[in-house]
N, C-alpha and C positions, 0 to 999 in steps of 0.2 A: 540768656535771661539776665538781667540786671542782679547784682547782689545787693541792690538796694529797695528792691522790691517792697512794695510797705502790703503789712496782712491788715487784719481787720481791725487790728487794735491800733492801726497806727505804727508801727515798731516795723524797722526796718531789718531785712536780713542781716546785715551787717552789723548794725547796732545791737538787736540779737543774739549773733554768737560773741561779742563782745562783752558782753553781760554775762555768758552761759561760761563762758574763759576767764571770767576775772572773778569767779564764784567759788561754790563747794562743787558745783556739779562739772566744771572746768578741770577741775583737782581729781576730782572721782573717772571723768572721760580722758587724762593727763595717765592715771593708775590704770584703766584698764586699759591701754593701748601699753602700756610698757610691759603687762604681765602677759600681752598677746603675743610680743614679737620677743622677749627674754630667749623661750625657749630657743627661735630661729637662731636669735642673735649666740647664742651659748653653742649653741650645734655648728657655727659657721664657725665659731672661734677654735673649737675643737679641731676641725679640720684642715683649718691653716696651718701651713706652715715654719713652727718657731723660730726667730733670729738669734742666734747667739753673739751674745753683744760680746764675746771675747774673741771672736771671731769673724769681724765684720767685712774680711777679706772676702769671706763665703756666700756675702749677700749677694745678688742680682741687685738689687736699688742703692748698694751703700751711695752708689756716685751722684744718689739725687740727695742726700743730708749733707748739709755741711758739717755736720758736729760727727758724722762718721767718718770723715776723713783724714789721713794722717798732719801731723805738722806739718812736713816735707808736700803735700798736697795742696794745702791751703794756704802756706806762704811763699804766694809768688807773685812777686810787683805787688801792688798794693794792700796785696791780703798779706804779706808782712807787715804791716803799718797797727802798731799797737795804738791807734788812735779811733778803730773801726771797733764796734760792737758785733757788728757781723759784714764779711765783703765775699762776694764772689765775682767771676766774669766766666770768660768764655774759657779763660784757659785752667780755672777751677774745677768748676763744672760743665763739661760738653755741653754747648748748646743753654747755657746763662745768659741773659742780655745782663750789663752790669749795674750792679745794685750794691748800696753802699748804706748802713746803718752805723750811729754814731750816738752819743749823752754831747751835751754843750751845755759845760756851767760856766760860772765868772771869769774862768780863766778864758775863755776865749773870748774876753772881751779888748784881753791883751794879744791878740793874735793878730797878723796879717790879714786883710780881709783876703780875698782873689778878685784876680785884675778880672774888666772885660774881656769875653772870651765868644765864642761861638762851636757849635757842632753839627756835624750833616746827619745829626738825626734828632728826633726829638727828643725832651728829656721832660721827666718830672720831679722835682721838689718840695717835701714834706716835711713841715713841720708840727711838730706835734706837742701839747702839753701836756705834765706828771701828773699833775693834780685832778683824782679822778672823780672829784665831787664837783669840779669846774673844768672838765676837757678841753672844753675850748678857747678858756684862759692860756698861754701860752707860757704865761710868767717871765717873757723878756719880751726885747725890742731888737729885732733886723731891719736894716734896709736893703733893697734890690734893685737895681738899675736894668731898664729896659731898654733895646733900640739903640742905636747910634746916636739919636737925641739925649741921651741918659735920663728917660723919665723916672721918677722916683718913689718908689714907694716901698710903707714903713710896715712893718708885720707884729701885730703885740697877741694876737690871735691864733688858734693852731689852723693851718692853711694849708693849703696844697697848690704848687704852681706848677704849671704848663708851659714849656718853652717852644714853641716849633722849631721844626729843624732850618739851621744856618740864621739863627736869629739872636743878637748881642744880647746879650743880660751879663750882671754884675758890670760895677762891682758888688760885693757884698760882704755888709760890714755887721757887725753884731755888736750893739750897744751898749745894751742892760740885760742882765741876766739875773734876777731873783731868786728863780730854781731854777735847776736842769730841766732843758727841752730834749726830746729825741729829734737827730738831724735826717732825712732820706736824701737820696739821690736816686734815682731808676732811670740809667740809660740805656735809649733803646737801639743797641748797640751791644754788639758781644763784648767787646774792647771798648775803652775811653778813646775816643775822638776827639782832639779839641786845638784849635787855634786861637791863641793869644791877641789880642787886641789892642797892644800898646799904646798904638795912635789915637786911643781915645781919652786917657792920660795924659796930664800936661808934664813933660818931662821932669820937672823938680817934682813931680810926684810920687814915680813911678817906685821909685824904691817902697812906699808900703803896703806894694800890694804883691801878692805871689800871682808868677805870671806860667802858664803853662804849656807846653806845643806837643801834643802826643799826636803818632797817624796811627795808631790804632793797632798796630803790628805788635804778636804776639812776643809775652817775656819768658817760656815755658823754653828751659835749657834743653 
């Protein structure tokens, strides 16, 4: 049956409970669903398990937290790099496709972009704005270069891009920066994959961009 159903007044289901949720009577059915399931919820707590965080060698799941893992665990290859907010891969955490968070403020407007590159798997790119009265303000300006064509285009927006796998993108440069953005990386990919694409660079170029050749082989001594 449709949730939009209209009754006799006209008024449809949905607009309905929309009404009845954005009310006192929303707030009062909000109260007694919390006072219904408390006790459950309190009885299930009781019977878990407790973690002792002085003790996290002890847990069964430490190895799915990054923040429970030792230094000596999380820096390796890249999750050394005091430039990440949070990094892991495969050789972090068993079984991580690799995921990389990072802040970019002004400074990195002085930075190397990276050269064109490609990877035999997909990848995605997120950028995100601080400002949380305007998310979707991004408060600076990148560009990305797509294809072997080098189409181009400029990002001042918080975004999210898609690369298919074995497909050029960048370079990418980062112009303006007003406030810090948060940067993503999600590749899908336990290890970094990646070949360099110099040829797409005119040589008196190359120098400012960082260029990178990984096959994806583990750094775990």
């Amino acid at each position: 049956m449709s949730s939009d159903l209209k009754n006799e007044k006209g008024t449809t289901r949905r607009v309905f409970i929309k009404e009845i949720t954005a009310g006192t009577a929303g707030i009062a059915m909000a109260g007694m669903f919390a006072a219904a399931f408390m006790p459950a919820m309190e009885s299930f707590a009781e019977t878990t398990s407790p973690i002792d965080p002085k003790a996290p060698e002890g847990s069964k799941f430490r190895k799915c937290f990054l923040t429970e893992l030792t230094k000596e665990e999380r820096d390796i290859g890249f999750g050394a790099s005091p430039m990440f907010v949070t990094f892991a891969d495969n050789d972090i955490i068993e079984g991580s496709q690799y995921f990389s968070a990072m802040w970019m403020g002004e400074r990195s407007t002085k930075l190397m972009g990276h050269g064109p590159h490609t990877h035999p798997v997909p990848e995605m790119l997120i950028a995100l704005g601080s400002d949380p009265k305007h998310p979707e303000d991004l408060g600076a300006e990148f560009e990305m270069f797509m294809g072997e064509e080098m189409e181009k285009h400029i990002i001042t927006k918080s975004t999210m891009i898609y690369i298919p796998a074995n497909t050029v993108h960048c370079p990418f440069n980062i112009n303006k920066v007003t406030r810090p953005f948060m940067f993503m990386q999600a590749h899908y990919g336990g290890k970094l994959t990646e070949t360099a694409r110099r040829d797409l660079v005119p040589e008196d170029m190359r120098n400012k961009y960082i260029f990178i050749d990984m096959d994806g082989s583990s750094e775990k001594k």
